[in-house]
N, C-alpha and C positions, 0 to 999 in steps of 0.2 A: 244499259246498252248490251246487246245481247244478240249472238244471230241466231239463232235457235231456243225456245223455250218450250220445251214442252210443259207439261201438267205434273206437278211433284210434291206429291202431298208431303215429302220430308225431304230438305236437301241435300244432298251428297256430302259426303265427309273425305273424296277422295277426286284427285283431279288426272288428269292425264293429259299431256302437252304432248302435240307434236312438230317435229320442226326438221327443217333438212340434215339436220346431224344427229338429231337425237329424240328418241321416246323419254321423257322426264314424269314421274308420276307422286304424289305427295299426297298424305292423310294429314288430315290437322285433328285434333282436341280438342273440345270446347269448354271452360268453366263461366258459366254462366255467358257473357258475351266476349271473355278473354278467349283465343285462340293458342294455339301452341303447334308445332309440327312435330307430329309425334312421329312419322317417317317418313324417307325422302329418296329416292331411287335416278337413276340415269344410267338408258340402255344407248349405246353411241349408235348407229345408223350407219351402214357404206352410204357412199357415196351416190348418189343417182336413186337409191330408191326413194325417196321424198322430193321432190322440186317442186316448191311451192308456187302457182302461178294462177294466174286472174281467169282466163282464156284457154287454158288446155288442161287435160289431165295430171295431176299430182302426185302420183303415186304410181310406180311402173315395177316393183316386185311386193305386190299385197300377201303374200306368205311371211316373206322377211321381216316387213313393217308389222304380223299382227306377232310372230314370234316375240319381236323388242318386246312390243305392247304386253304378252304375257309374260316373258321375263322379269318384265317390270311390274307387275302384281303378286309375281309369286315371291320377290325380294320385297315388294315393300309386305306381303301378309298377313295375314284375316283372307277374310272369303269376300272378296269385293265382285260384285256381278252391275253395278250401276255405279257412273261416272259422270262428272261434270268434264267436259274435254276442249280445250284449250288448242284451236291453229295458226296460222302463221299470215299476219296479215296481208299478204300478198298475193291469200286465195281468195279474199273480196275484194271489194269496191268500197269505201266510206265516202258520204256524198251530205251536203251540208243544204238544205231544200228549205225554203222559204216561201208561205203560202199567205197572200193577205187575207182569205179568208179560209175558214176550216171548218169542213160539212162538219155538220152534227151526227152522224152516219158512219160507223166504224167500215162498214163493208165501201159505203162512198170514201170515203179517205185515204182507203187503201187501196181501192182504182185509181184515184188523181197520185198519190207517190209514184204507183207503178204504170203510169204515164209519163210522169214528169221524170226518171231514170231512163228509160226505154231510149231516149235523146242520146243517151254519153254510154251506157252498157253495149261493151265488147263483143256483145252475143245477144240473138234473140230474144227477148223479155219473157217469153213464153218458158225460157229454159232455164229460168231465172228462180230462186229461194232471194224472197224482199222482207228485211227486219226494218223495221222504224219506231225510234222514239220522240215524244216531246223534245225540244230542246229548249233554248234561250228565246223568249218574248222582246224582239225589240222594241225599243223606245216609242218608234215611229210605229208599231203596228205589226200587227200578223202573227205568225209563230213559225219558227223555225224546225225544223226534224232533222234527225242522224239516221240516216237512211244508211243501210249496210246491205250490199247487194251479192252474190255469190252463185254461180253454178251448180246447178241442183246437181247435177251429176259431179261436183267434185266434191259438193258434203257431202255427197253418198259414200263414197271412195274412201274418204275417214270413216266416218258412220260404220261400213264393212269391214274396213280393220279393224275397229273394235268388236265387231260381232264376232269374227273370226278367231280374236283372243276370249271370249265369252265373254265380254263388256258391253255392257246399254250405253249409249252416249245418250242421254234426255237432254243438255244443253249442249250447245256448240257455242263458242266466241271465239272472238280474235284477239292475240296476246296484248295489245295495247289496252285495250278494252279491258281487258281481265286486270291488267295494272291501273287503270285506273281506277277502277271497280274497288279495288284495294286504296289507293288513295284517298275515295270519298268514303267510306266505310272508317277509314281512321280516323283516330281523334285526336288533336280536330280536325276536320276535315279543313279543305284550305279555303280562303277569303280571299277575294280580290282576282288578281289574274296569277294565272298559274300554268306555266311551260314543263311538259314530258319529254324530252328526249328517252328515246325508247333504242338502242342501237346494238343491232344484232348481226351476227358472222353474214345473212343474205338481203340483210334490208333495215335500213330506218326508217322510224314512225316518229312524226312529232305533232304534239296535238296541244292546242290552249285550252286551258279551263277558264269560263271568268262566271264567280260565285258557283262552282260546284258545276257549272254547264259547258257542254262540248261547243266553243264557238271555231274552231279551226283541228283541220286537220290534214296530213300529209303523210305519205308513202314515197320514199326514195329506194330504189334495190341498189345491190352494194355496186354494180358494175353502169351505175349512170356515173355520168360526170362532174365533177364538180368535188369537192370534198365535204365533209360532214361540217364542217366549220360555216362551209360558205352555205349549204345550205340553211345555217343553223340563220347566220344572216341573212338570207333573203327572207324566211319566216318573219325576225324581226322587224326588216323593214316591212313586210306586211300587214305585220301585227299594228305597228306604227302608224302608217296610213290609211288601210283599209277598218281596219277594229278599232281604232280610237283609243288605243293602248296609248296606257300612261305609266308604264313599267311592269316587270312582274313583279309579284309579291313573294314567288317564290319557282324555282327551276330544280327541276327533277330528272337527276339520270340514268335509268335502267339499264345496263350493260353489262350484268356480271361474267356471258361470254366472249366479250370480247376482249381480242388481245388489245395492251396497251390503255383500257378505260381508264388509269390514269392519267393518262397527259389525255386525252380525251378531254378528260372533268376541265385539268390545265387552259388548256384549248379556248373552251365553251367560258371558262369564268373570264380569259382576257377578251373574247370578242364580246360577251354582252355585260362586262362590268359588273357582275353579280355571284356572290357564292352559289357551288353546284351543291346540291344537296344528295348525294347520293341515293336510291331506293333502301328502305327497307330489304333485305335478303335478295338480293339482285337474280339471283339463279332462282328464285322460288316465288317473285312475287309476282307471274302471272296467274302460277298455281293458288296464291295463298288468295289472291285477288275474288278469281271465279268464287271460290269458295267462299270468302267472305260476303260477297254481294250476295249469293244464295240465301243464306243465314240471314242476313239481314230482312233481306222480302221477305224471309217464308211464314 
């Protein structure tokens, strides 16, 4: 899962996150397939220069934001000039696209996606960067895709922050993405079904795995209604009826900036009767994510 991929004949050892409070940026280590983080940096942000969003511009002082960005190279150092880069999923679209049949034709399949988005995208298709992967084979037939949809002009807008700090961004993802990326890269990876809460100071992502595959997903920003709780619930019952869930096997909470994620975890284990499992390094494991999935494919 990935929105951006380019071509990379070695992958990156260094990630760089952005998000509306902060440029977060982190090298790892690798012994053989163990990783380690060997540094780990975090430039805070004002206010107003990041506003991550689906539909408009993101970034409204590009000076400020590539400054963070080279602060945050020059504290984490070595001479990094190419990055894995990690945003905030609120500046795509994730869309869950089921096809009973699927051209043999990589260039055809990729017209019928970017057909079948063009329906629900907020903006012209023409103005559009379209990522899609395989997803979950139903039972009944077809094949399913995780289609990730996103404003070319506002990856560009990251893209140029990093240019502007000297940094190549060759991947782009979205921080759920990158955390899970990190989950199935672990070992073991997980079996059965498997719940992300993902919850951050301007938006929650909650997303189902079932055997290792994206069959649900969701974006709530912090100033919709409802609480985190009840959203956490209406998933479930979704999960329940519509996906034929017969429990999770395992529930994951990614939150290390938010205040309070303990009674959070509290919260989430009384409404769905199951222990929270907390993330691995909560503040690092979108960074640690991208990266791992890199390594892995490459």
């Amino acid at each position: 899962m990935s929105l951006l991929n380019f071509m990379q004949p070695v992958p990156p050892e260094v990630a760089i996150e952005i998000d509306a409070t902060h440029v977060a940026a982190a090298r790892l280590a690798w012994s053989s397939s163990t990783s380690t983080v060997a540094a780990h940096v975090v430039e805070p942000l004002a206010p107003g220069v990041v506003t991550p969003a689906l539909a408009a511009a993101n970034i409204s002082d590009m000076p400020a934001l590539a400054r963070a960005i080279a602060q945050a190279l020059a504290r984490l150092g070595g001479r990094v000039t190419r990055a894995a880069l990690v945003i905030p999923d609120t500046a795509a679209k994730v869309s869950l696209i089921r096809f009973d049949k699927v051209p043999p034709n990589t260039a055809d399949l990729a017209e019928l996606v970017r057909w079948q988005v063009r329906k629900s995208a907020p903006f012209p298709i023409d103005q559009a960067v379209i990522s899609f992967t395989p997803g979950i084979q139903p039972a009944d037939g077809g094949q399913e895709f995780v289609v990730t949809t996103a404003r070319t002009d506002v990856i560009e807008q990251y893209e140029q922050a990093c240019v502007q700090a000297g940094l190549h961004a060759g991947l782009v993802d979205i921080a759920t993405f990158s955390i899970l990326n990190g989950v199935l890269t672990a070992q073991p990876a997980p079996a059965g079904d498997c719940l992300l809460v993902h919850a951050t100071p301007s938006y929650t992502s909650l997303a189902v795995l079932r055997d290792g595959e994206l069959i649900y997903f969701r974006n709530r920003e912090e100033d919709s209604e409802g609480t985190l709780a009840d959203v956490v619930h209406q998933t479930a019952m979704y999960y329940e009826d519509r996906l034929h869930g017969a429990g999770f096997s395992r529930v994951l909470l990614a939150g290390g900036a938010v205040q309070g994620v303990e009674a959070i975890r509290r919260s989430l284990e009384q409404r769905l009767d199951v222990r929270i499992e907390p993330v691995s390094q909560p503040d690092l494991a979108s960074l640690v994510g991208i990266l791992s999935r890199e390594r892995k494919v490459a």
